[in-house]
C-alpha positions in Angstrom: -37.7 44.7 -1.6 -35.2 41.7 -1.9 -34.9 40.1 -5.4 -34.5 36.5 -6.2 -33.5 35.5 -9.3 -33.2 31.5 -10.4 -29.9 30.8 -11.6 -27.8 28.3 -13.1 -24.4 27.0 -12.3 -23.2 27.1 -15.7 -25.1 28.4 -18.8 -25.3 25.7 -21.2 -26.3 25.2 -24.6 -26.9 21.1 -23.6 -25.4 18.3 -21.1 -23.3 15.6 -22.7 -24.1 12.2 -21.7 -22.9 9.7 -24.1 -20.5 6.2 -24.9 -16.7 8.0 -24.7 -14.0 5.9 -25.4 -15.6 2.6 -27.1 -12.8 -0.4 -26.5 -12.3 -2.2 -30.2 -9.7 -4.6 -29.1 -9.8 -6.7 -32.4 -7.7 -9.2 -32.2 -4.5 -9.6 -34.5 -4.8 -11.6 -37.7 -3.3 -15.3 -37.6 -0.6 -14.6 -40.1 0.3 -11.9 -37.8 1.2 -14.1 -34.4 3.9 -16.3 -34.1 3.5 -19.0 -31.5 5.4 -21.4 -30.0 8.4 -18.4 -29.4 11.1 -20.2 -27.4 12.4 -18.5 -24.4 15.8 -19.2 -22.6 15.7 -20.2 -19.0 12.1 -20.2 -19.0 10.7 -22.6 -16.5 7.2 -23.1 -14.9 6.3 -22.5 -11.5 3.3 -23.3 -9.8 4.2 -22.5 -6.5 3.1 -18.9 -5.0 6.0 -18.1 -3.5 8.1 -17.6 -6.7 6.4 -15.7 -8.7 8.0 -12.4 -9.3 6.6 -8.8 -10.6 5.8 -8.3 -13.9 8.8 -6.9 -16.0 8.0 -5.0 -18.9 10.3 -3.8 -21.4 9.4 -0.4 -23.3 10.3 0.2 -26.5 8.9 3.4 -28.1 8.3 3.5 -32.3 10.2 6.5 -34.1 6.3 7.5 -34.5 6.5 9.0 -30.8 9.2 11.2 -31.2 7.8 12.6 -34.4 4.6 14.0 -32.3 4.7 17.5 -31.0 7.0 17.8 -27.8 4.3 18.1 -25.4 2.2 15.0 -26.9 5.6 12.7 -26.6 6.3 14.0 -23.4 3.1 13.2 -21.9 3.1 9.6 -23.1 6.3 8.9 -22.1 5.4 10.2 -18.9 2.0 8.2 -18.9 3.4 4.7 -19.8 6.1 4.0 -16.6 3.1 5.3 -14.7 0.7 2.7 -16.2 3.3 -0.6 -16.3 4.2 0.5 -12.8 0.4 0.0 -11.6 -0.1 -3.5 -13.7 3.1 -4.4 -12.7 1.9 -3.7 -8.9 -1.2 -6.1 -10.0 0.1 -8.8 -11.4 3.0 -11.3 -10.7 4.6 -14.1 -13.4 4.7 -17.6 -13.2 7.7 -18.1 -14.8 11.1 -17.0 -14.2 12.8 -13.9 -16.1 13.8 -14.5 -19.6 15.8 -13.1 -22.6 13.2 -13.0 -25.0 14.2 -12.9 -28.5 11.5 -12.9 -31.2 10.8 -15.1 -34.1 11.0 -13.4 -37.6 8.1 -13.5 -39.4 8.1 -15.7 -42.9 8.4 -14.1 -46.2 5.5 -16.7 -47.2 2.8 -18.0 -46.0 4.2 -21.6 -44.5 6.8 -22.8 -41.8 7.5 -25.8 -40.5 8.1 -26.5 -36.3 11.4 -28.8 -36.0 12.3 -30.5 -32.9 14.6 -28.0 -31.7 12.0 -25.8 -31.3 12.5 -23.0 -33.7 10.0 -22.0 -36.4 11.5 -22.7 -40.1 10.3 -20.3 -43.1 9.7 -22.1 -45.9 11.9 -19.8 -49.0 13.0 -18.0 -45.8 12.5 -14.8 -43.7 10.7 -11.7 -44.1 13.0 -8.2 -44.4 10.8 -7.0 -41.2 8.9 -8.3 -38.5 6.0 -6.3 -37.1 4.4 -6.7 -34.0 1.2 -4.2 -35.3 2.1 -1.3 -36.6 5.8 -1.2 -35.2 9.0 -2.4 -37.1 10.6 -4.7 -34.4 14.2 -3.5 -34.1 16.4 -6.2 -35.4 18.4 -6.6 -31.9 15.3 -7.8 -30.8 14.7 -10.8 -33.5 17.1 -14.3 -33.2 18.5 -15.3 -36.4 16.5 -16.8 -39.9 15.5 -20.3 -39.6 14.4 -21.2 -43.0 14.1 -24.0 -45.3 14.1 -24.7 -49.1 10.6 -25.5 -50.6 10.8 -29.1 -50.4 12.8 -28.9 -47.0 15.4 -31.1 -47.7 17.6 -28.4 -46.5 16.8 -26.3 -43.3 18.8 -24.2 -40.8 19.8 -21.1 -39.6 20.6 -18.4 -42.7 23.4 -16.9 -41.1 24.3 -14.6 -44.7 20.9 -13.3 -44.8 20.8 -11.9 -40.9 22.2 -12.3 -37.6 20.7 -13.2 -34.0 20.1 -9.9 -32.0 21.0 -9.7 -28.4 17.1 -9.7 -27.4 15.6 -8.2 -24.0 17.1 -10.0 -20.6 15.3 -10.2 -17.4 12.0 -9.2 -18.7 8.6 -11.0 -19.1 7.0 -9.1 -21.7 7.9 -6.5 -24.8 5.6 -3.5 -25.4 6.3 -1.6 -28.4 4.4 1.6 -28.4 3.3 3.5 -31.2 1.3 6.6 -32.4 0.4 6.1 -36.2 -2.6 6.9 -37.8 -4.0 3.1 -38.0 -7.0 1.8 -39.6 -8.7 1.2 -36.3 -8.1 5.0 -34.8 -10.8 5.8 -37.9 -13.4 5.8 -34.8 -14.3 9.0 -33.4 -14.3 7.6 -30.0 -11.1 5.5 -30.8 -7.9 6.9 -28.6 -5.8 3.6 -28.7 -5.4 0.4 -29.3 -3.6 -3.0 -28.1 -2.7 -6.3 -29.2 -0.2 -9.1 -28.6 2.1 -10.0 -31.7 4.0 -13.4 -30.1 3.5 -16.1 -27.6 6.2 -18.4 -26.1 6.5 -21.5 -26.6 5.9 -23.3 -22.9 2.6 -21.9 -21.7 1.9 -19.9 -24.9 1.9 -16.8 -22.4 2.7 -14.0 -24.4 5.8 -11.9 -24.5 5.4 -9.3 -27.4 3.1 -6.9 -27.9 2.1 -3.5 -28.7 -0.2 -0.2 -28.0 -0.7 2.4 -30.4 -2.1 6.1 -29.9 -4.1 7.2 -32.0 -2.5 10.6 -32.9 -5.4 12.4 -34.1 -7.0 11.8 -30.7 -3.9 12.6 -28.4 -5.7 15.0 -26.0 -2.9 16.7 -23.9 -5.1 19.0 -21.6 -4.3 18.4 -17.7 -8.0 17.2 -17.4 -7.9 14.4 -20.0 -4.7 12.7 -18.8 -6.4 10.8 -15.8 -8.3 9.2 -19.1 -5.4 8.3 -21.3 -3.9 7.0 -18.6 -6.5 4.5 -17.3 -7.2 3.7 -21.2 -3.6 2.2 -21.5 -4.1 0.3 -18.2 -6.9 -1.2 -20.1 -4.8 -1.9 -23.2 -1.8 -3.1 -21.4 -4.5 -5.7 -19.8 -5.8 -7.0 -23.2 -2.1 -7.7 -24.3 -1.2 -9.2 -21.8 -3.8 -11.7 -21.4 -7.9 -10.2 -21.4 -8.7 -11.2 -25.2 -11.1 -13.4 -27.0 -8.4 -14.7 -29.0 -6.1 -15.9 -26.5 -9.2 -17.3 -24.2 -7.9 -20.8 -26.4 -4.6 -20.6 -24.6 -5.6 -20.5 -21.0 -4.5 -22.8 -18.2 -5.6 -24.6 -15.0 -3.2 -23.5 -12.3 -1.6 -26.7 -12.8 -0.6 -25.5 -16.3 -2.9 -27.7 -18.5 -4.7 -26.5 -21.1 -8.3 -25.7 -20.7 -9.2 -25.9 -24.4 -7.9 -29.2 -26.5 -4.9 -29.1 -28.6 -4.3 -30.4 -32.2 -1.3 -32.2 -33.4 0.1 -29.2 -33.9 -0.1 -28.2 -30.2 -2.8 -25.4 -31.2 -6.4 -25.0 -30.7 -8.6 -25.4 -33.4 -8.9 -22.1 -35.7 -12.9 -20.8 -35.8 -11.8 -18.9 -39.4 -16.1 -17.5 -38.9 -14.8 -15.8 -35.7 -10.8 -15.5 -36.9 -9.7 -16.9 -33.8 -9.0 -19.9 -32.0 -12.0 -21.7 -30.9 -12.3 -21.7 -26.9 -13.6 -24.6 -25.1 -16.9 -24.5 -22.6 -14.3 -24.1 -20.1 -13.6 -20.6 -20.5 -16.9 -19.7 -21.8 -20.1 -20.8 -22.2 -23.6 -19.4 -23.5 -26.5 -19.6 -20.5 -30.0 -18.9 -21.3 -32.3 -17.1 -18.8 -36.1 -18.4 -18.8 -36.9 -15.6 -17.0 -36.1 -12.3 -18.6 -38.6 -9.9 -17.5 -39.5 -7.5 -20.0 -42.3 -5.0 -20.8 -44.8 -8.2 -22.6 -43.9 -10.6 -19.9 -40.5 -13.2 -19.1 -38.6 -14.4 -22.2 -35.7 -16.4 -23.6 -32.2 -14.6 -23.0 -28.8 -16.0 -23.9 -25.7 -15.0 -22.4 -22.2 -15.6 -22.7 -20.3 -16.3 -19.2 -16.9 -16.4 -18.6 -16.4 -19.9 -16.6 -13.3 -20.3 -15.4 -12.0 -21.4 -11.6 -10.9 -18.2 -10.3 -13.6 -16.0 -11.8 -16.7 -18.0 -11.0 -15.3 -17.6 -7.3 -15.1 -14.0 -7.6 -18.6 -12.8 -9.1 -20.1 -15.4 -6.9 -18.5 -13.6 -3.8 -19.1 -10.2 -5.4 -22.8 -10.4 -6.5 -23.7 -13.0 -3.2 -25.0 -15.3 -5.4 -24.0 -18.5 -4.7 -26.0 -20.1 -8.0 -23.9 -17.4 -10.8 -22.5 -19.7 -13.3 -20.1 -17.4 -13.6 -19.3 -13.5 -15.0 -21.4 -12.0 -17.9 -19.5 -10.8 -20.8 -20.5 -8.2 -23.2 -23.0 -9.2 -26.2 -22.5 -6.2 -27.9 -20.5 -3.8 -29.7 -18.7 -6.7 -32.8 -15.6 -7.9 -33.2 -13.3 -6.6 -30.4 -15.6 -5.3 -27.9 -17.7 -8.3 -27.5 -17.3 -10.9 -25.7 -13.7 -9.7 -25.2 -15.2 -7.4 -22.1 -17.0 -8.0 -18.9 -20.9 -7.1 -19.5 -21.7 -3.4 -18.7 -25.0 -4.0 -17.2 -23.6 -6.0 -14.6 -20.2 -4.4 -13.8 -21.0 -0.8 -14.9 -17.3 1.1 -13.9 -15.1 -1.7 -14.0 -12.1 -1.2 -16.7 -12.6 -3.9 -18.1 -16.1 -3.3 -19.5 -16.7 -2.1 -23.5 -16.8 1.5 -22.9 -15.9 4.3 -20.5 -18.7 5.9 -18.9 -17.3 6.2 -14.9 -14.1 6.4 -13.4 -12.7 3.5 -14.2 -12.1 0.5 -11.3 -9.8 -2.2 -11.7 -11.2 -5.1 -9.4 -10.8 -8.7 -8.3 -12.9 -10.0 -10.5 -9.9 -8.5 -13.5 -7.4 -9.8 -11.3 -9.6 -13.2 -11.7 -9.7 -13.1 -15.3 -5.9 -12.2 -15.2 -5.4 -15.8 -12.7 -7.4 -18.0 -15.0 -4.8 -17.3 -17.8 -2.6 -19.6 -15.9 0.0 -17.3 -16.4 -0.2 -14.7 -13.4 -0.2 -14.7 -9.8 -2.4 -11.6 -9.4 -2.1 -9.2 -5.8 -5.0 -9.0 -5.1 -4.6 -6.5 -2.0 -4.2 -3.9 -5.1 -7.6 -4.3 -6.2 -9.8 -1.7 -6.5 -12.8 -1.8 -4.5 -16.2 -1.9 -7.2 -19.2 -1.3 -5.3 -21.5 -1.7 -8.5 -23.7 -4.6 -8.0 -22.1 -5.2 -5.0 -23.7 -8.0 -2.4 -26.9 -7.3 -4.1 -27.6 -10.6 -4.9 -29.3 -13.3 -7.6 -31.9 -10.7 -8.6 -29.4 -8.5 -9.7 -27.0 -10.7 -11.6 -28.9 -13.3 -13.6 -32.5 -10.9 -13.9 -33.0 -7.9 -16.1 -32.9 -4.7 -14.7 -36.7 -4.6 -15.3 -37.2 -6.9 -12.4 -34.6 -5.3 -10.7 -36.3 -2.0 -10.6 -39.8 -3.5 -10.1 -39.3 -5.6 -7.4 -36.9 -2.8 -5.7 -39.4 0.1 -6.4 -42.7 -2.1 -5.0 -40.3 -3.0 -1.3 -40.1 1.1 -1.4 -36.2 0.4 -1.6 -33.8 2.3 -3.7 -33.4 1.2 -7.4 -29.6 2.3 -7.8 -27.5 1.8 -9.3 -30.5 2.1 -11.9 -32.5 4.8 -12.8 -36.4 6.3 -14.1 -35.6 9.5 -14.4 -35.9 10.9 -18.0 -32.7 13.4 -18.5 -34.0 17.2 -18.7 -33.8 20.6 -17.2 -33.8 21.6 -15.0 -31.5 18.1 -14.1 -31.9 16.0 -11.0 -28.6 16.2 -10.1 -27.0 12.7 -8.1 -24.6 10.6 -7.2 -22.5 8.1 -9.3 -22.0 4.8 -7.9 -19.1 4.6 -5.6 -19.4 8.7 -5.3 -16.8 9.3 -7.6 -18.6 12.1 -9.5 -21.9 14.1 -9.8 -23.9 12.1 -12.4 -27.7 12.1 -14.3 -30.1 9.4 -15.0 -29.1 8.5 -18.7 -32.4 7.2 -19.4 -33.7 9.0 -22.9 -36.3 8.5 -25.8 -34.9 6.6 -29.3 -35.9 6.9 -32.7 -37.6 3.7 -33.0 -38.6 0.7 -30.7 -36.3 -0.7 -28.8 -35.3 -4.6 -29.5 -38.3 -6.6 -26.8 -35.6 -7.7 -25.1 -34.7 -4.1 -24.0 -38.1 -2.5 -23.5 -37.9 -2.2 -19.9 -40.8 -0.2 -19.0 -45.1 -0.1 -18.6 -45.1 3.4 -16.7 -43.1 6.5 -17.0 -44.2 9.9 -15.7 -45.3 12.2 -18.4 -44.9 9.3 -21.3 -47.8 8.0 -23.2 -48.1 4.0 -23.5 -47.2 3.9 -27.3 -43.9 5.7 -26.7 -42.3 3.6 -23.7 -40.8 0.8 -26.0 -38.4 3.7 -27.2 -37.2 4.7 -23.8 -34.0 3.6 -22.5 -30.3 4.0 -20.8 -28.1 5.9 -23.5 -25.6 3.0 -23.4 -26.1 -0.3 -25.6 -23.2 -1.8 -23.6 -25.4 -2.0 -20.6 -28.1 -3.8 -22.0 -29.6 0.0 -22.5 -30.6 -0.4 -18.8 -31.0 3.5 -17.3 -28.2 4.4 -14.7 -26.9 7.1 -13.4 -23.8 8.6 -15.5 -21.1 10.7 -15.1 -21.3 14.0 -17.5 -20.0 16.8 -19.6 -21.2 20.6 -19.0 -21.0 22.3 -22.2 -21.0 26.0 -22.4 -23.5 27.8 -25.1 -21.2 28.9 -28.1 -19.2 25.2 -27.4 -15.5 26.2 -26.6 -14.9 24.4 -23.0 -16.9 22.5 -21.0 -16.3 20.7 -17.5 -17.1 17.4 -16.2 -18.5 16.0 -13.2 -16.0 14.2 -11.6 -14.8 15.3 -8.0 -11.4 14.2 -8.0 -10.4 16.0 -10.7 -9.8 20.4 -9.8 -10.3 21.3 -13.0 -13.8 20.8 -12.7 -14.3 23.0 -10.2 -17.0 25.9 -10.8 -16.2 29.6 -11.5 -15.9 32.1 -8.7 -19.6 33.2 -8.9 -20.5 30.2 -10.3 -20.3 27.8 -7.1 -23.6 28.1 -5.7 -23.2 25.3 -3.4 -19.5 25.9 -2.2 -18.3 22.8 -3.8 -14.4 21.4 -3.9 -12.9 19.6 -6.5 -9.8 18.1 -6.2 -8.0 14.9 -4.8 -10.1 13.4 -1.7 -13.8 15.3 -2.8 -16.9 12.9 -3.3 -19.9 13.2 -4.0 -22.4 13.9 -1.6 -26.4 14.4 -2.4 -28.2 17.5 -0.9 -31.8 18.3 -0.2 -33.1 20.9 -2.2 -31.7 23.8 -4.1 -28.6 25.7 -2.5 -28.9 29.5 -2.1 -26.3 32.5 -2.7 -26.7 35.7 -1.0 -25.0 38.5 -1.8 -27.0 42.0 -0.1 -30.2 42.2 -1.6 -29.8 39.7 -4.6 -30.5 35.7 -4.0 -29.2 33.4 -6.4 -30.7 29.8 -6.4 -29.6 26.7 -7.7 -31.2 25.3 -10.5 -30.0 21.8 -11.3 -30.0 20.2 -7.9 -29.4 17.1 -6.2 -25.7 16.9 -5.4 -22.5 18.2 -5.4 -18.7 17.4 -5.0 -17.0 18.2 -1.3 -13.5 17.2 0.3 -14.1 14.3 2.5 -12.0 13.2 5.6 -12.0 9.6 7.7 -10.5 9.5 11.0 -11.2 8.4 14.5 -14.4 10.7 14.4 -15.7 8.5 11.2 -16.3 10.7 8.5 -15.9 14.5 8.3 -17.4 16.7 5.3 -15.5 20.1 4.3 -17.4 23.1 3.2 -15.0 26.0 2.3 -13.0 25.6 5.7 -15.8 24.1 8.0 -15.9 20.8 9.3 -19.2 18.9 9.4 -19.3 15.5 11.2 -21.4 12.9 9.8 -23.5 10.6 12.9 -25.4 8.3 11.1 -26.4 7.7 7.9 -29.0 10.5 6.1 -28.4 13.0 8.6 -29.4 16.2 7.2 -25.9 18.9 7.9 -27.4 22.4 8.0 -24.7 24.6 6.2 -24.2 28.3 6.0 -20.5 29.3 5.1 -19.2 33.1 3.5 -17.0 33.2 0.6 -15.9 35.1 -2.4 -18.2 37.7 -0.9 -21.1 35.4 -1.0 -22.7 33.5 1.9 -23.9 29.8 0.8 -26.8 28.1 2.1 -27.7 24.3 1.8 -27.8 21.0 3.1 -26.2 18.0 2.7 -27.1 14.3 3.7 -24.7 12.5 5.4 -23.7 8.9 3.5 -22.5 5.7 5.7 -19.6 6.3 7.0 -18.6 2.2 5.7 -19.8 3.4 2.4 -17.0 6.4 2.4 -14.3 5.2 5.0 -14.9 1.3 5.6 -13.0 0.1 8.0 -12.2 3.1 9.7 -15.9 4.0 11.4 -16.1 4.5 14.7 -18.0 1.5 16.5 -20.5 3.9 17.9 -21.4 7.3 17.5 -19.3 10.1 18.6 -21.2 12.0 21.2 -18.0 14.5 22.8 -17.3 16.0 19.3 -19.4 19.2 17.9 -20.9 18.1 15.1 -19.8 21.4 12.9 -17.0 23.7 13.6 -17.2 27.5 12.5 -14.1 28.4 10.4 -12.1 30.3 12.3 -12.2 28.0 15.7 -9.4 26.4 16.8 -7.7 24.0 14.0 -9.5 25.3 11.3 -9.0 27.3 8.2 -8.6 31.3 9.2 -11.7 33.4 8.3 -11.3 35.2 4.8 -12.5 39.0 4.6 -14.9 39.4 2.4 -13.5 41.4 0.0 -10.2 39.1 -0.5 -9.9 37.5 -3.7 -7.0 35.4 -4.2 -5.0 33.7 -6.9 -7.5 31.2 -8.8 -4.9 28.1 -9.0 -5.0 25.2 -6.7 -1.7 24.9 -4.8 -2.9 22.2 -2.7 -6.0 19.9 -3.1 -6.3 18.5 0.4 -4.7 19.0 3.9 -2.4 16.2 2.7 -0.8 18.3 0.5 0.7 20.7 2.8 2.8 21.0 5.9 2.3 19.9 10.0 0.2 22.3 11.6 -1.2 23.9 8.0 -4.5 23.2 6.1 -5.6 23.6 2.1 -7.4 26.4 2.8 -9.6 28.7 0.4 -7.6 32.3 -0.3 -11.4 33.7 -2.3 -10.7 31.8 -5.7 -8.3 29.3 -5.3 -6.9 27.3 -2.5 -3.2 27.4 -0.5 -1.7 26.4 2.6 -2.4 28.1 5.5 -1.5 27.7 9.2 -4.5 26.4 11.0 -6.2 29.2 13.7 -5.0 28.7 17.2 -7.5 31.1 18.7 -11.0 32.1 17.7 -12.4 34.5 15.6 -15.0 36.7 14.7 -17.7 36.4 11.7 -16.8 38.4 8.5 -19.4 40.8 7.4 -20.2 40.7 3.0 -20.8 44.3 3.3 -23.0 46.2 0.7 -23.5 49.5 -0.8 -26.3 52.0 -0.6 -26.6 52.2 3.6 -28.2 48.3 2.6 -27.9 46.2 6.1 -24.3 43.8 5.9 -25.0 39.8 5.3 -23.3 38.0 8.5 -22.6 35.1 8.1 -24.6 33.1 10.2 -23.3 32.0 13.8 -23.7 28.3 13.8 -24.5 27.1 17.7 -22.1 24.0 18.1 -24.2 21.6 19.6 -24.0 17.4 21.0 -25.6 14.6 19.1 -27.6 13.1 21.8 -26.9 9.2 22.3 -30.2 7.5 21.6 -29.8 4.0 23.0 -32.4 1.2 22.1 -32.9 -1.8 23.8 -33.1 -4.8 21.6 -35.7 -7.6 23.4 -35.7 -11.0 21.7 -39.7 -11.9 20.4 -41.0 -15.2 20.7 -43.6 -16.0 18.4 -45.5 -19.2 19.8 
């Protein structure tokens, strides 16, 4: 008699869903800035066509080459590849300068002469930092100092000499790994500052980024990470603070924010920054905030400049958004300084990192209303979070978000009611970047009544539901689906969930649903559990709900790869029947088709294709050639996708890893799993290729009288 036996993909002791990598981007002390940095042959342009690419300049700290080979190598291999993507973002007003730094004072005071140049009162300091780096004295312009009563100022000549600064560049990043105050935080990996501004538009043009050394994670699967963390750092220097929101321009160059005598904002020393106007931001209070009791009182801080009102108005489709939310928790350096979880879940440029992370327009915006860039914004990611969904979504709370959704009988995503446990409802992260959970989860203690969300939750008694909630603070705790960490029993390696990424793809006897990591997999939800057959045992999937599976766009619209077969998504939720033999298993399950616009935009067909087989067998013509059932091959990944090989070759599976292989120019035969015992062989199952059927429906036009 045939056995079935419920299995999981993974044995784990629990699955990790939690804040990772919590952005503190305090911003530097005022002692520590100088401003008003002159630069030579700096001029303003306002006109488009002039601006040039960002130039940075980097200069590493003799902290770098005093980490471990591998953990210098990979940063110095991480930054060009950062600066080369903001550099493909962002453009610079002004023209290419030397830039030569101030030196900082020995004392507190200074005085600004006419000529521009900063003058130490009882002269310079030995060293100027710009955080926790030693600028290199070729990098500093000569001591400007006077005596205490400054009857006698000018440039100390016997005390130092004028370096030969930086040419053609727009910006200095110093980067660092020391041990800092601010990488105390377990989730703390790095952090970024600027250190001077120039003197014209007080854009700045020094700055730094420090890596935490404790936290240096040098596994393969942690680098996409690092990387995108210093893409978010580089941002905040360059421009994305709270404490340089004072210094920002209209496009004309004038200052949004009022300027003293002394050509600064005024100093909020409560805050320890420079006090923006209500031109950057400005607090909104919602009359409406539904909540568990009723509608209450909720005040939010909005970012309100030109550029970005356009582009959350044109994101959300709501033509009334004062402008974009900005995050209300997390202190100094997280809030206010970042875009509002709740509303903008995977952008970067939000408090915490919780998705793969998306740069968008609405950065680029932020980046524009500086005054100092001319942003491209043809390199913006696309962010599909809260995308066109309207008023409802962007100024309500995600109470009424989920009610009003829930009682239409529409989908509630990108939020969520499910309460995380096993076995896990397995689904898809917004934008289908990875496999994700429903964050939602009981607290300690009663939620603040702005937060308590819910009247009704299956399986929860009344009295408890003020202490449910979404596991992140930084979105409002507002339940979402989240990406996630498999951890194994004993703790010594876990997996995540995002498909991009091959190391996260499951064990030999572990992949259940014939799932492929690697560059060009999404995520794509299923029906109900997958099966593995192997003779007379059945194995069957416990957590269920979704997996990750190479994806292709072409004329056809978009195809879905199972483990060599081709399955060609119609229309949107159409159920794909698969059946597929590998690694001496056969795989059972089905798969529902996404929009092909969701997946490959532009490039859908304009009507269905009706002279294609909806599924090819691995094996036909073009495909992947049939593996035996007893082959089991080398478990690396030499390619990822059919990209990465030659003409007339496909990434095909070899039984554990995948490799190039030429495609089959004739068919073949089914493999047999055979099976000991005199037992009857599995056969893979002969799927019948078949045509979609073109359903055409007439449209009449009703006229109600």
């Amino acid at each position: 008699m045939e056995s079935f036996f419920v299995y999981l993909c993974i044995i784990l002791l629990c699955c990790i869903l939690s804040e990772s990598h919590v952005c503190v981007h305090k911003p530097p002390q005022n002692k520590q800035v100088k401003y008003g940095v002159p630069l030579s042959s700096s001029s303003h342009r306002n006109e488009r066509s002039t601006a040039h690419k960002l130039s940075v300049h980097v200069e590493y700290d003799v902290s770098i080459n005093a980490l471990s080979i591998r953990e210098s190598s990979l940063i110095k291999g991480l930054m060009p590849e950062a600066l080369d993507f903001v550099s493909e973002l962002l453009s610079v007003k002004q023209s290419l300068s030397t830039v030569l730094l101030n030196r900082q004072c020995a004392g507190e005071h200074y005085a600004k002469k006419p000529d521009g140049h900063e003058y130490c009162i009882g002269g310079c300091d030995d060293n100027t930092m710009c955080g926790p780096v030693t600028i290199p004295q070729h990098h500093l312009q000569i001591c400007y100092a006077c005596n205490a009563d400054q009857t006698v100022c000018g440039p100390v000549s016997n005390s130092s000499s004028a370096g030969a600064g930086i040419s053609n560049t727009d910006f200095i990043l110093y980067v660092s790994a020391v041990a800092t105050h601010d990488c105390g935080g377990a989730d703390m990996s790095a952090h970024a500052s600027y250190c001077q501004l120039e003197a014209q538009l007080d854009r700045p043009i020094a700055g730094y980024i420090n890596l935490c050394p404790h936290h240096l994670a040098t596994e393969l699967s942690k680098h996409y990470t690092l990387l995108t963390t210093i893409q978010h750092e580089i941002i905040h220097a360059l421009g994305f603070s709270a404490a340089l929101y004072a210094f920002y321009r209209d496009g004309n160059g004038q200052p949004l924010t009022p300027r003293l005598s002394s050509g600064l904002p005024e100093f909020n020393a409560t805050l320890g920054l420079y006090q923006w106007s209500e031109n950057v931001i400005r607090s909104v209070t919602r009359t409406d905030w539904d909540v568990s009791q009723g509608q209450i009182d909720y005040t939010v801080k909005m970012l309100v400049t030109r550029k970005v009102v356009e582009e959350a108005r044109a994101h959300f489709q709501c033509p009334s958004l004062e402008g974009m939310e900005v995050e209300n928790h997390g202190g100094t350096g997280t809030e206010i300084t970042h875009f509002e979880k709740r509303l903008l879940a995977n952008e970067a440029m939000t408090g915490t990192h919780t998705h793969e992370r998306i740069f968008s327009r609405l950065t680029l915006a932020v980046m524009e209303d500086t005054g100092w860039y001319v942003p491209n914004y043809d390199r913006a990611d696309p962010l599909h979070w809260g995308q066109n969904q309207g008023c409802q979504f962007a100024k309500k709370s995600c109470k009424y978000w989920m009610d009003t959704r829930e009682n239409s009988g529409e989908s509630i995503k990108p939020y969520c009611k499910m309460i995380t446990q096993e076995p896990f409802n397995l689904t898809c992260d917004v934008g289908r970047a990875a496999v994700a959970l429903c964050n939602l989860h009981q607290y300690s203690s009663d939620l603040p009544i702005e937060y308590q969300y819910f009247t009704s939750l299956p399986g929860v008694n009344a009295s408890s539901l003020s202490r449910y909630g979404g596991s992140s603070v930084f979105a409002d705790f507002c339940p979402f689906h989240q990406q996630f960490t498999y951890q194994m029993g004993d703790g010594s390696s876990n997996k995540g969930t995002v498909c991009r990424d091959p190391l996260n793809h499951p064990g030999m006897t572990a992949n259940l649903a014939a799932e492929g990591y690697g560059e060009g997999a999404l995520c794509i939800d299923s029906v109900s559990a997958w099966k593995q057959q192997q003779c007379q045992m059945t194995q069957t999937q416990k957590s269920t709900g979704a997996g990750c599976y190479q994806v292709v766009c072409d004329s056809r619209g978009l195809t879905i790869i199972v483990e060599g077969m081709n399955f060609i998504c119609t229309s949107p939720g159409q159920i794909l029947n698969v059946g597929v033999a590998s690694n001496l298993y056969l795989h059972t399950g089905q798969l529902i088709c996404p929009a092909c616009e969701e997946v490959c935009g532009t490039d859908c067909p304009s009507s269905p294709v009706i002279n294609e087989p909806t599924q090819g067998i691995p094996g036909d013509v073009g495909e992947c050639p049939r593996l035996q059932p007893d082959v089991v091959g080398h478990c690396a990944l030499y390619c990822t996708s059919d990209t990465d090989c030659e003409r007339g070759e496909k990434c095909c599976s070899n039984g554990c890893g995948r490799v190039c292989r030429k495609v089959i120019l004739n068919y073949q035969t089914a493999p047999e799993i055979p099976c000991s015992g005199g037992s009857k062989p599995v056969v893979a199952p002969l799927i019948v290729l078949y045509l979609i059927p073109l359903l055409i429906t007439q449209m009449m036009d009703l006229v109600y009288l």
